[in-house]
N, C-alpha and C positions, 0 to 999 in steps of 0.2 A: 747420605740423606737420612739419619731418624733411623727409625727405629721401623724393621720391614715388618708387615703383619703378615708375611708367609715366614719370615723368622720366629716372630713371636707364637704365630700358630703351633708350628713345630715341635718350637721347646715345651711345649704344655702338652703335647701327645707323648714326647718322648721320657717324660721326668712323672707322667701319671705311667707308663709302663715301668719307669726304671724303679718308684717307690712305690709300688704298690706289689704287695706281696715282697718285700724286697730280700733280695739274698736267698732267695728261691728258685727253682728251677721252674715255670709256668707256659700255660698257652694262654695267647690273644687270640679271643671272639669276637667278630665285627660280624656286624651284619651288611647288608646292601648299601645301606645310606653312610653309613658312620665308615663303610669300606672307602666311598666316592670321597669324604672327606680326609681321610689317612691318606692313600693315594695322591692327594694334590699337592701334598706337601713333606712326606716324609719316605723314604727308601727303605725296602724290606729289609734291608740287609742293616740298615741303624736300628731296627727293631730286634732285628735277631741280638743283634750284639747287646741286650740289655737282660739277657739270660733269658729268651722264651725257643723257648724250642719251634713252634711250629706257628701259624698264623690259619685260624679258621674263621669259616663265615654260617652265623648261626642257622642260616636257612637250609643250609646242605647238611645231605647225612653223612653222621663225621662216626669214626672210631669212639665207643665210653676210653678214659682214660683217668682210672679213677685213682692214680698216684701222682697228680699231676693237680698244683694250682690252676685256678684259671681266673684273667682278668678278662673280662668282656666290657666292652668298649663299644655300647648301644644306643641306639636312636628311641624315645619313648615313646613308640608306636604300640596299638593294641596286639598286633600280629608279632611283634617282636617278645612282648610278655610274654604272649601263650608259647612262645620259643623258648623262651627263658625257664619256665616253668616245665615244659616238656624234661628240657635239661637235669633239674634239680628231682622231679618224679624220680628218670632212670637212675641221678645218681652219676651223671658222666664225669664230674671230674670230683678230685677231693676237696678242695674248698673254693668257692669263689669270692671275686672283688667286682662287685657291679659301678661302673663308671657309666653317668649318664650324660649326651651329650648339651642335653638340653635341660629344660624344667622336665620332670617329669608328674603329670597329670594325678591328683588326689585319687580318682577311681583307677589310675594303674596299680599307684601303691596301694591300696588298700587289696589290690587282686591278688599283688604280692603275697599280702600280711595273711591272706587266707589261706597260703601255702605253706601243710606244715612240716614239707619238705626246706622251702626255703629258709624261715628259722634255724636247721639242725647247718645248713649248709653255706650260710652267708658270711663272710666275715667283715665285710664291710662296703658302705655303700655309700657313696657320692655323688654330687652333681657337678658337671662344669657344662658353663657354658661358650660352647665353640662352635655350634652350627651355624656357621660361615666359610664362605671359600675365598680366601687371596687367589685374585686374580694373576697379580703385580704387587711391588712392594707396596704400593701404597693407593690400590684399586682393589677394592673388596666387593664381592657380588653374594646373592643368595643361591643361584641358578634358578630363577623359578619365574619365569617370562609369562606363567599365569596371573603373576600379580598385578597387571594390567588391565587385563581384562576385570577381576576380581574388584580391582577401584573404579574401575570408569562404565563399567557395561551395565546398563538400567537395570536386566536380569539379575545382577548378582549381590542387590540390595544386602538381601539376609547373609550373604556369604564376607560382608567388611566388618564388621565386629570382630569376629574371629579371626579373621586376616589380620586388622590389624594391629590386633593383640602378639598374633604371631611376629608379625615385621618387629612391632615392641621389642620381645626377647631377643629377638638374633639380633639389632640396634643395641642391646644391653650385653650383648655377648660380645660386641667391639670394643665397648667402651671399656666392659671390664678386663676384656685382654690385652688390653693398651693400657693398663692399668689406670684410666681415666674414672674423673666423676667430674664430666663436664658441664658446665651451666648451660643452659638448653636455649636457643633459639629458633621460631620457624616462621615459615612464610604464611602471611595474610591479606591475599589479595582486596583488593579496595572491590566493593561491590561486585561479587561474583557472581555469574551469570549461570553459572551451572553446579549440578547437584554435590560435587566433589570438593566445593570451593571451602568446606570446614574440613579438609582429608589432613593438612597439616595440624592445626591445631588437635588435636584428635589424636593423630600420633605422638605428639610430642608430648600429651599427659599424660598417656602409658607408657611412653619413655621414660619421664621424671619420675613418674610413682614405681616403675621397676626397677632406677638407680636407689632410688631412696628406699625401697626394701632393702634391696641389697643391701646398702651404705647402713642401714637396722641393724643387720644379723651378723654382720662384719665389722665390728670395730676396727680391725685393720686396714679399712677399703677406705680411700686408697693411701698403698703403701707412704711412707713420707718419701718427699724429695722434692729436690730442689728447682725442679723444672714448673714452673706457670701453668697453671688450674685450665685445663684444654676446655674448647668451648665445640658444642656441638651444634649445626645448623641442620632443621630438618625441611626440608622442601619437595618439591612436587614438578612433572614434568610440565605441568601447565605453563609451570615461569616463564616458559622458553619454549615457543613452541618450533621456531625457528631452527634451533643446534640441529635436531636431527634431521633438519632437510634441506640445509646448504652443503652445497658442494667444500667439501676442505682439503685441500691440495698437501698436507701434511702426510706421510706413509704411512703409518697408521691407520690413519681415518681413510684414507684409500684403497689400502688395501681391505676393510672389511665393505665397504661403499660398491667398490667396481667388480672387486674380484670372485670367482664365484670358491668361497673356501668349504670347506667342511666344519658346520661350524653346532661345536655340541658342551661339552664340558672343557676342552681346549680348542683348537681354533688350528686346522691344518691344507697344506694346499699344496697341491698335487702338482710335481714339476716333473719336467724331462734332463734326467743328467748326463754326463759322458756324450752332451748330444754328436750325432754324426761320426763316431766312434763304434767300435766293436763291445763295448760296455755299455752302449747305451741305455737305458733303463725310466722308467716312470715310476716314480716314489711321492708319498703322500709324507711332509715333513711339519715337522710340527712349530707352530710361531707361539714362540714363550721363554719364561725366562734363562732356561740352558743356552737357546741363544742369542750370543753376547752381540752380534751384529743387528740383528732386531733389535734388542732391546738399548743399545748406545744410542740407536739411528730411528725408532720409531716416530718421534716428535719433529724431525727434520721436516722443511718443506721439499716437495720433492727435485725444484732445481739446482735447489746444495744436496739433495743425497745422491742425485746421480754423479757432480764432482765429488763427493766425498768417497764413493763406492770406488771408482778409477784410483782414487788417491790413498786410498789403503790398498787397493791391488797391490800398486805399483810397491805401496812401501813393504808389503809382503813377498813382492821376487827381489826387491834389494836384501832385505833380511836372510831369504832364502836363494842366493846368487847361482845357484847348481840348476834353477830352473829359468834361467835368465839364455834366450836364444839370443837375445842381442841386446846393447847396451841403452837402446831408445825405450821411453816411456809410453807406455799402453795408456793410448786416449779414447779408444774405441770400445762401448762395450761388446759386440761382438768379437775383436780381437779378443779380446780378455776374456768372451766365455770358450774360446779355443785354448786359450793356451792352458788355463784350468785345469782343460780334460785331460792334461797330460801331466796331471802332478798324483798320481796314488799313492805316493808315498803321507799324501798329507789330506788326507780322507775328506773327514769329518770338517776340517775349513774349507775343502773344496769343493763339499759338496752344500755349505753354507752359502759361500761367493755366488755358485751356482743359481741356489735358491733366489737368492735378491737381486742376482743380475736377473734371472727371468721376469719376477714380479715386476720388475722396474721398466724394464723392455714393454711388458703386457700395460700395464701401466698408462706409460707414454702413448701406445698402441691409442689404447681407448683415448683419451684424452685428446687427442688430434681427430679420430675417426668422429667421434659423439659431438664435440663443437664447444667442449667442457668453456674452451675460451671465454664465447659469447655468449653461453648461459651463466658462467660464474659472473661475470661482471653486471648482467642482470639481476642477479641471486644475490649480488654483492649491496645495491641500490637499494633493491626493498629491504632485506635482512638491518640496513644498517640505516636508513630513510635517506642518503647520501647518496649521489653519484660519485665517481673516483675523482671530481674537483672537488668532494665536498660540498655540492650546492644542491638545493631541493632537486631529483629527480626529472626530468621533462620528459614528453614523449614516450614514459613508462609502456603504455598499455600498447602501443604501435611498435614497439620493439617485442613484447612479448608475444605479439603476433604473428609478427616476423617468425621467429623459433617457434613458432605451434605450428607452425603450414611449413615449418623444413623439415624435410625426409630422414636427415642425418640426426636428427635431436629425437632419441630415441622414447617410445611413451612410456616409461617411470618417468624420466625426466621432465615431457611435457607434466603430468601431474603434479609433481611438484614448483613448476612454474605457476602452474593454477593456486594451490592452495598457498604457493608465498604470495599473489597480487592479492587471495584474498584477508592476508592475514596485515597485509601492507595496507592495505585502504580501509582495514576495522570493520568487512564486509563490503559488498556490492548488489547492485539491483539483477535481481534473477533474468533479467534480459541479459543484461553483461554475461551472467554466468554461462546462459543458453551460449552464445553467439560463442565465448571462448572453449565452450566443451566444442562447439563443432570444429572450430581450429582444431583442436587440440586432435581429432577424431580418437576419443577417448570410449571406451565402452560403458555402458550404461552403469555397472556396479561401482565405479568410481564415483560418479556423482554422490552415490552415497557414502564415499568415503569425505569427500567436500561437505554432505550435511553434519559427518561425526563430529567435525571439527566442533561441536557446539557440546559436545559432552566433554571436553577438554577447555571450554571458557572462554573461546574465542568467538567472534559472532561472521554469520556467514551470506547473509543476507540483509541489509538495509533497506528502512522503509523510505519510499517516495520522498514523504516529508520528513527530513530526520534530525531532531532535535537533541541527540548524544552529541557531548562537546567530545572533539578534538582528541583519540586516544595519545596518551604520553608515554614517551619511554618507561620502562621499569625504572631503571637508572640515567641519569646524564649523561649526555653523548659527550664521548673526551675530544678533546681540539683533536683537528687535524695535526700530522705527524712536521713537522718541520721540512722535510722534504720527500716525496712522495718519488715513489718509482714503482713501473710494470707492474711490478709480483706483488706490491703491496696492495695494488686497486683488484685483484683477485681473492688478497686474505685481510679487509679491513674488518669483516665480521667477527667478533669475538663473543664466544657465550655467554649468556648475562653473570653466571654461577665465577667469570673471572672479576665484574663487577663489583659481586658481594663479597668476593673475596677481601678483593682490596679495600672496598669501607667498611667491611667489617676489622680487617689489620689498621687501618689508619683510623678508628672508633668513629666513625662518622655514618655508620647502616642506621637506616632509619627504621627506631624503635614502634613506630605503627607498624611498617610495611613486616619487620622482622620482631615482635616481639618475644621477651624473655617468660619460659612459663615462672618461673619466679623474679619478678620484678624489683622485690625488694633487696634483693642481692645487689643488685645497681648502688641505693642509698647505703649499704654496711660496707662499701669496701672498704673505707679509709679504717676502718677496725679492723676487716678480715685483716690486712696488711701488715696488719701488728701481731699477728698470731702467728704462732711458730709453722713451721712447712708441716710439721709432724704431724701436728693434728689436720690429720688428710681431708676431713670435711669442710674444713675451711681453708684450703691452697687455691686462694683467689689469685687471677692472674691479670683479669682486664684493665688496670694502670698499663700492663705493661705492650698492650697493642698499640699505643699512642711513641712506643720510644724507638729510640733510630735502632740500624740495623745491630743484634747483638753480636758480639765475638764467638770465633768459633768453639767457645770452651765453654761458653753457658749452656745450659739444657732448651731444648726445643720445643717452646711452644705448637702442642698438637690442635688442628683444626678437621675435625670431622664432617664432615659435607652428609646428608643420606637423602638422595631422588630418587622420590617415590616414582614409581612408572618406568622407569628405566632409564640408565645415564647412557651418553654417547660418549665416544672416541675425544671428541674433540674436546668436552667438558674435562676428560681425564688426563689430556694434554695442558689443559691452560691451571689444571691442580698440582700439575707439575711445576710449571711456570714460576707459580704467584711460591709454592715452598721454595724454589732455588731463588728468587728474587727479595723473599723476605726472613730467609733464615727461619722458618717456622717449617712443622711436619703437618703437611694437607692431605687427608686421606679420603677419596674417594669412595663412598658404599651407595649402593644401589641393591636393586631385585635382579636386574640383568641387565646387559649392553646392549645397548639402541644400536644398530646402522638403519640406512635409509630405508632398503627395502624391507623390516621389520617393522619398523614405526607403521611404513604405509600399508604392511599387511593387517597389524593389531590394530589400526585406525580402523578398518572398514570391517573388520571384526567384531567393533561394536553395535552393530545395526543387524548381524545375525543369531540365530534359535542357538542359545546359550547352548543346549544340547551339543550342537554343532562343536563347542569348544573345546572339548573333551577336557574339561578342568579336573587337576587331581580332586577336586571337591564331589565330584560328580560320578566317579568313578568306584566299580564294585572295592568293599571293603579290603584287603591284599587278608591272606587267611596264612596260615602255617600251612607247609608243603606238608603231602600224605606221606612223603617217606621218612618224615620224623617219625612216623609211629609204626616204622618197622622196628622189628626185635634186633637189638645190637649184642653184641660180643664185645666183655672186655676185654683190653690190650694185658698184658703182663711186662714187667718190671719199668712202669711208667710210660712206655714208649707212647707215641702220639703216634697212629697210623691211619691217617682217615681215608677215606675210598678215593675212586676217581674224581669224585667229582663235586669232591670236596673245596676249598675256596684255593686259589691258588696267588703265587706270590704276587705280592702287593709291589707295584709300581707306581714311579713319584719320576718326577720331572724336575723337582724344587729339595736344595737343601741351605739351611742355615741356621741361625737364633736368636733366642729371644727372651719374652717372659710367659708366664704362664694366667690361667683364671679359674673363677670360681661360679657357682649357680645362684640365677634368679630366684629369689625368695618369695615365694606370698606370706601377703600377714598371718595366714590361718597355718602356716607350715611349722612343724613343731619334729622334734631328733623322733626318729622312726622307735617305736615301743619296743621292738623284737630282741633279746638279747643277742651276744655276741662274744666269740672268743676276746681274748685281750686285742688289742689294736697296739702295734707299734710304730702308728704312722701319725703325722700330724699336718695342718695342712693350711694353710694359709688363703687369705681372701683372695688369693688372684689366683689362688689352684696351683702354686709353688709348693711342694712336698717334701718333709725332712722328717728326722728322725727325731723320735721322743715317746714316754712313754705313757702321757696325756694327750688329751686331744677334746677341744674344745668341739661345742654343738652347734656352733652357730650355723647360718647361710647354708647347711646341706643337712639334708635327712641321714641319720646312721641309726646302722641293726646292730 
C-alpha cells in the first residue's frame, strides 16, 4: 500500500544524519521533543551505523568533546536556544550542524546571530520539516490532545490564531514529506451555529499560503513524477459528531473503546502470560506496528477475528508439528491459550497469540456483560436515521428507555445513548432531556456535557414552536445492501470522512459543502494536463479521480484527510478501506486519536476554568536546567564521555523507508548573513541530501 509515512519519516532523519557533516566521525544532539520524534521511528543502532559515535540530549549535562563534529537535531523552542547557545559559549564540540525540526522563529534566529560564539562555530544550518508522528503507515497524529480544547473552549479565543498557524506547519510538513503540493480542499458547513464553524476555512489559507511559500523558495518542490497532483481535504470533528460515539465492533476500535490500555505516545495493555503455569507473569505489551498480528487483524470485525485467531493457531502447530499433542484442531480459545503456554521455544509469537487471545476473551467478556447487543442496534438507528429493515426508526425514545433504567448498561453508555437521541432529533424540549437524565441516573456534571454539544454545532435544545426545516444528511444515505444479515444491523454506520472519500474519488463532492482554496485550478486543468509532470507546480491530477480502477504499476494517487479536533479508530479503518478499494494512498492526520471515553471527557472539558486545563499554552515557560552552567572538563582524543545522566540510547519500535523533506518558508525569510566554512552538502526541497560543492539558498536559512 503506497508509500509508509513512518518510512518516509525515517529516511529523512537517517540521510540528514548520514550527509550532514558527512565522512566524519560526529555526535547527535536531540533534545526532549525532537528525542520523542527519533524514537518513533528509527533505532539507535541505524543511527550509530551512520558514523556517530554517541547520541546525546541537549538538556543533560554531557562531557565538552571538543574533537568531535556535532549534528544536533532540535526543536525551535526558546529554552532549547539558550541550550544551544550555552553549548557554542563553552565551546563543547568542534564544529556544529544545526538541523531544525520545524520553522524556526525570526526572534530565535536573530538570538542566534547575536552569538559571536556561534558564527566562529556554525557550519551549517537548516530547516526540515518533520514535526509529526506516524502513528501507522498511513495514520499521522501531532500528539497534542490540547488542540481541542484550544479550538472549541470559549476561554481560549486568543490561544487559535497561533494554534492554528502551528497545525498549518506540521499540515505542511506532511505534505512536503510525501513530497506533495496538494490542491486544497475544506469543510464549510451550511449555516453554523457555533463560533468554530469558520475553523476550516481558516486553516486551510495557511495551509495554501505555507505550501506556496514553500513551492516560492523551492523551485524543485515538488520533485517531478509521474504519479497524479495529491489532493488535500481539511476538515473538523464537527462533521461527524457521531464516529466517536457509536459502538464499533471492529478490534481496533474495541480495543481502544472498552479496554482499559496505557494509553500515551504508544498504546499498551497489560496481560497475564504463561497463565496457570510456573512462568506465569504480567507484562505490559505494546500494540503497534512490530506487531504483525495486530496490525494484519486490527480492522477485522470481531466475529471473523476470533475464527481467524483459531485458524492461524492451528496453521502455526501444523507448521510447527513438534508442538502438536494430537492430530485434532483447536476450536477452543481456552484450549489454545493452554497449549501456548507450552511452547518457549517460540517466545515472542507466543507471547503475541497470548496477547490477543486475552484481549479477545476480555473483549467478548464485556460485550455479552454491558448488553453491547441491544445498545449497538439502537446506536445503529439514530447514527444511521434507519432501523436494520432500513425503515424510519419507530418506537426510538421507549427503547432507549428501556436501556437507561437497565442495571447492565453501564453509565458512559447511558450518556452516550443520550447525546446520540439528542443529536438524532437535531435537539429536544428540556422536559425530554429532564425525564431522560433521570432514567439514565446520570450525575449532574454530565448534563453539562449535553449543553457542550452546542460548542461543536450541534443544537441541543428545541423551541416549543420550532420552525428549522428538517436537518439533512451531510451526505446521501446509500441503498440498503442487497441482503442484510445479523452482524451487518450492528455495523451499518459508517463515518461520514468514508462518504467524502468516495465522492471526492468519483469527482462528485460537492464544491459548496467542500470548497477549493483555489478555485480557479478547477477551470486550467485541461492546460495543466498538457504540461509535462516535471514541472511539479503544475502535476494536476483531478481528470484522473473520475477514471476506473488504475493497474498495479501506475503511481498512486495520495489523498490526505487532516481532523481537526481529533480523529477516531474507526475513521482510520474506513481510510483503509476506501485506499485498498480504489487503488489510491489515503492518509489519515489528526491532533490525536479520539476513543469514546476521551471525546466525552474533552466534551465536558469545555464548560470548565481553562486554568483547570493545564494547556501547554498556560504553563511556566520550560527554562535551561541549572546544571548546564556547571564547569565542565574536556574529554581528550575525541572521546564522547558524558555523565550518568546523560541521554541514553534511543529506542524505536518502527523501521523502514522512504523520502525525505524540507522547511516552511516565510516571505520575509532570507539565507542567514553569518559567514561559514565551505559547505559540501547540497540539499534538495524535500530535505534529500547529496554531495556537491554548491548549494543553493533557497527554502532554508544558512550560516
Amino acid at each position: 500500500m503506497g508509500t509508509s509515512a513512518i518510512a518516509a519519516l525515517r529516511q529523512i532523519i537517517l540521510e540528514v544524519v548520514r550527509y550532514t557533516a558527512q565522512g566524519q566521525w560526529k555526535v547527535l544532539v536531540l533534545d526532549e521533543a525532537s528525542k520523542r520524534l527519533v524514537d518513533s521511528v528509527v533505532k539507535q543502532d541505524d543511527i550509530l551505523q551512520e558514523k556517530v559515535t554517541n547520541i546525546e540530549q541537549i538538556e543533560h549535562k554531557r562531557a565538552l568533546n571538543q574533537d568531535l563534529d556535532a549534528v544536533y537535531l532540535l526543536t525551535p523552542e526558546p529554552h532549547i536556544v539558550e541550550c544551544l547557545i550555552m553549548d557554542f559559549e563553552r565551546r563543547r564540540y568542534h564544529r556544529s550542524y544545526l538541523v531544525w525540526t520545524s520553522f524556526l522563529p525570526p526572534e530565535l534566529r536573530q538570538r542566534i546571530d547575536q552569538s559571536s560564539t556561534a558564527k566562529e562555530q556554525i557550519a551549517q544550518a537548516r530547516i526540515l520539516n518533520i514535526n509529526f508522528f506516524p502513528r501507522e503507515s498511513h495514520l499521522i497524529t501531532f500528539r497534542d490532545p490540547s488542540s481541542f480544547p484550544m479550538l472549541f473552549h470559549p476561554a481560549c479565543n486568543q490561544l487559535v490564531p497561533k494554534h492554528m498557524y502551528d497545525l498549518a506547519q506540521k499540515i505542511v510538513s506532511v505534505c512536503v514529506s510525501l513530497e506533495e503540493y496538494p490542491t486544497i480542499r475544506y469543510y464549510r458547513p451550511h449555516n453554523p451555529l457555533h463560533e468554530a464553524g469558520v475553523l476550516c476555512s481558516h486553516l486551510a489559507r495557511f495551509v495554501q499560503e505555507g505550501l506556496d511559500q514553500h513551492a516560492k523558495h523551492h523551485e524543485d518542490f515538488p520533485p517531478p513524477s509521474p504519479r497524479p497532483r495529491g489532493v488535500l481535504i481539511i476538515t473538523d470533528r464537527t462533521m461527524d459528531l457521531f464516529a466517536p460515539l457509536v459502538h464499533e465492533f471492529t478490534y481496533q476500535a474495541m480495543v481502544h473503546d472498552l479496554l482499559p490500555l496505557k494509553e500515551g505516545d504508544k498504546s499498551y495493555y497489560k496481560t497475564v502470560l504463561n497463565e496457570g503455569t510456573s512462568r506465569e507473569e504480567v507484562k505490559e505489551m505494546e500494540l503497534g506496528e512490530k506487531d504483525k498480528i495486530w496490525v494484519k487483524n486490527r480492522h477485522m470485525h470481531m466475529k471473523d477475528l476470533l475464527q481467524k485467531l483459531v485458524a492461524d493457531f492451528n496453521k502455526f502447530r501444523a507448521d510447527n508439528p513438534q508442538f502438536a499433542e494430537n492430530s485434532e484442531g483447536s476450536t477452543s480459545i481456552n484450549t489454545i491459550k493452554d497449549m501456548i503456554a507450552g511452547l518457549p521455544q517460540f517466545q515472542e509469537g507466543k507471547e503475541l497469540y497470548s496477547l490477543h487471545l486475552n484481549m479477545s476473551q476480555e473483549l467478548m467478556d464485556i460485550f455479552q456483560k454491558c448488553r453491547l447487543t441491544d445498545v449497538a442496534l439502537v446506536e445503529q438507528s439514530m447514527a444511521v436515521g434507519l432501523d436494520e429493515d432500513y425503515k424510519r426508526p419507530r418506537n426510538l425514545t421507549d427503547q432507549i428507555v428501556r436501556l437507561l433504567d437497565d442495571d447492565e448498561v453501564n453509565f458512559p453508555d447511558r450518556l452516550r445513548l443520550v447525546i446520540e437521541y439528542v443529536l438524532y432529533r437535531d435537539g429536544i424540549f428540556r422536559s425530554d432531556m429532564e425525564k431522560l437524565l433521570a432514567h439514565a441516573r446520570l450525575p449532574a456534571q454530565d448534563g453539562e456535557i449535553l449543553q457542550n454539544l452546542e460548542m461543536l454545532g450541534a443544537r441541543v435544545f428545541r423551541p416549543l414552536k420550532d420552525t428549522k426545516p428538517t436537518l439533512q444528511p451531510l451526505f446521501p444515505r446509500k441503498p440498503p445492501p442487497a441482503q442484510a444479515t445479523d452482524d451487518l444491523s450492528l455495523s451499518r454506520f459508517e463515518p461520514a470522512i468514508k462518504s467524502l472519500l468516495e465522492e471526492q474519488l468519483r469527482g462528485t463532492l460537492d464544491q459548496h459543502l467542500f470548497p477549493y482554496t483555489k478555485p480557479f485550478l478547477d477551470a486550467n486543468e485541461g492546460l495543466m494536463n498538457q504540461v509535462n509532470v516535471s514541472q511539479a507546480s503544475l502535476r494536476s491530477a483531478k481528470p484522473t479521480w473520475a477514471r476506473t480502477r488504475p493497474s498495479a504499476l501506475e503511481p498512486r494517487q495520495r489523498v490526505i484527510v487532516f481532523m481537526a479536533g481529533g480523529a477516531t479508530y474507526s475513521e482510520s479503518r474506513v481510510c483503509y478501506e476506501v485506499s485498498d478499494s480504489s487503488a489510491k494512498d489515503v492518509y489519515l492526520t489528526s491532533s490525536h486519536m479520539l476513543h469514546p471515553g476521551l471525546f466525552l471527557r474533552q466534551l465536558g472539558e469545555l464548560s470548565i476554568d481553562r486554568r483547570r486545563l493545564d494547556l501547554p499554552a498556560d504553563r511556566p515557560k520550560p527554562k535551561p536546567p541549572a546544571c548546564l552552567y556547571e564547569k565542565e572538563i574536556a574529554t581528550s582524543n575525541g572521546s564522547s564521555q558524558p555523565p550518568g545522566d546523560a541521554t541514553g540510547p534511543i529506542n524505536t519500535k518502527f523501521a523502514s523507508n522512504a523520502n525525505g523533506s524540507s522547511g516552511m518558508v516565510e516571505p520575509s525569510q532570507k539565507p542567514h548573513p553569518l559567514p561559514s566554512p565551505p559547505i559540501t552538502i547540497a540539499t534538495s526541497s524535500t530535505g534529500k541530501l547529496s554531495k556537491g560543492p554548491k548549494e543553493k539558498k533557497r527554502g532554508f536559512f544558512k550560516f
